[in-house]
N, C-alpha and C positions, 0 to 999 in steps of 0.2 A: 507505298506499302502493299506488299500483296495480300493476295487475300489469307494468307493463314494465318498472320499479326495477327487480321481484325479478326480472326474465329476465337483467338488467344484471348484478345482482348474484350470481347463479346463473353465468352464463356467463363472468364476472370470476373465481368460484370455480372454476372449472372450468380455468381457464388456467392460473393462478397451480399450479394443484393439477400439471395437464399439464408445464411449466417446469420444475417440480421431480424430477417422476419422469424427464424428459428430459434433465438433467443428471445423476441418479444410472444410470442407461443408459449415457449418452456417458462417464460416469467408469469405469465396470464395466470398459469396454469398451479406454479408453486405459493403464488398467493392467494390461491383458493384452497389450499390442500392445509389439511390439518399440521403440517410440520411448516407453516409457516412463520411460526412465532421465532424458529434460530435464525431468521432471518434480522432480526433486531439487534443481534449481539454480532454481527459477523465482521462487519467494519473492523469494530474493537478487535475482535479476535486475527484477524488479518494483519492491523498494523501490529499488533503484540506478536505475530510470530513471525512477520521479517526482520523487527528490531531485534529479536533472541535470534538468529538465522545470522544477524549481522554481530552481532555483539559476541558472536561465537570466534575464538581465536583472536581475540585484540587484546589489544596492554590495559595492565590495573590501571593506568588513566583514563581510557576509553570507560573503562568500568563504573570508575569515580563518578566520571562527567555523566554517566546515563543514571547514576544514582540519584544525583543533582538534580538531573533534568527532569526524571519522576517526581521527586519532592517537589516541586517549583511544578509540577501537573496537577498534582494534589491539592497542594494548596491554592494554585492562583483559578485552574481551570481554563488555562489561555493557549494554545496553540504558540503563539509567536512566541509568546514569555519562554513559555519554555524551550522554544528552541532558543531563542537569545541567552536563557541560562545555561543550557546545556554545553553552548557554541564558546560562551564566556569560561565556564568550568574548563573544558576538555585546554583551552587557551591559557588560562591559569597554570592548570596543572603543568603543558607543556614548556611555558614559561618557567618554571621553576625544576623540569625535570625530573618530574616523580614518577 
């Protein structure tokens, strides 16, 4: 390889390396700052607005089955369950064609 690869590949490491120390800075930093407490809901609020992102434009069984899959959140409080109920509902529904 000549030498310009490894400048590439040197200053590729170097950023990559830069990125990461600049996010554990900016993170030090937001958990000291008074607007640290949205940081406790944001997970939630994440996966709630790719499932609406995704659930946007799909068939009233797609619908059904996330309706399902909520209830079956609610009440059991299980990651898997619900996906298992969700995965079984949307299966259901497809099964019978609704």
């Amino acid at each position: 390889m000549s030498g310009t690869y490894w400048a590439v590949i040197v200053l590729l490491a170097v950023a990559a390396f830069s990125i990461r120390v600049a996010g554990l800075v900016a993170g030090g930093r937001i958990r000291a700052s008074r607007q640290a407490w949205m940081l406790e809901d944001l997970p939630g609020l994440i996966v709630v607005s790719l499932v609406a992102s995704s659930l946007a434009g799909q068939s009233s069984s797609a619908w059904i089955a996330a309706g399902v899959a909520l209830g079956a959140a609610v009440m059991t409080n299980h990651v898997i369950a619900t996906m298992a109920v969700g995965v079984a509902a949307y299966a259901g529904l497809a099964w019978l064609s609704v």
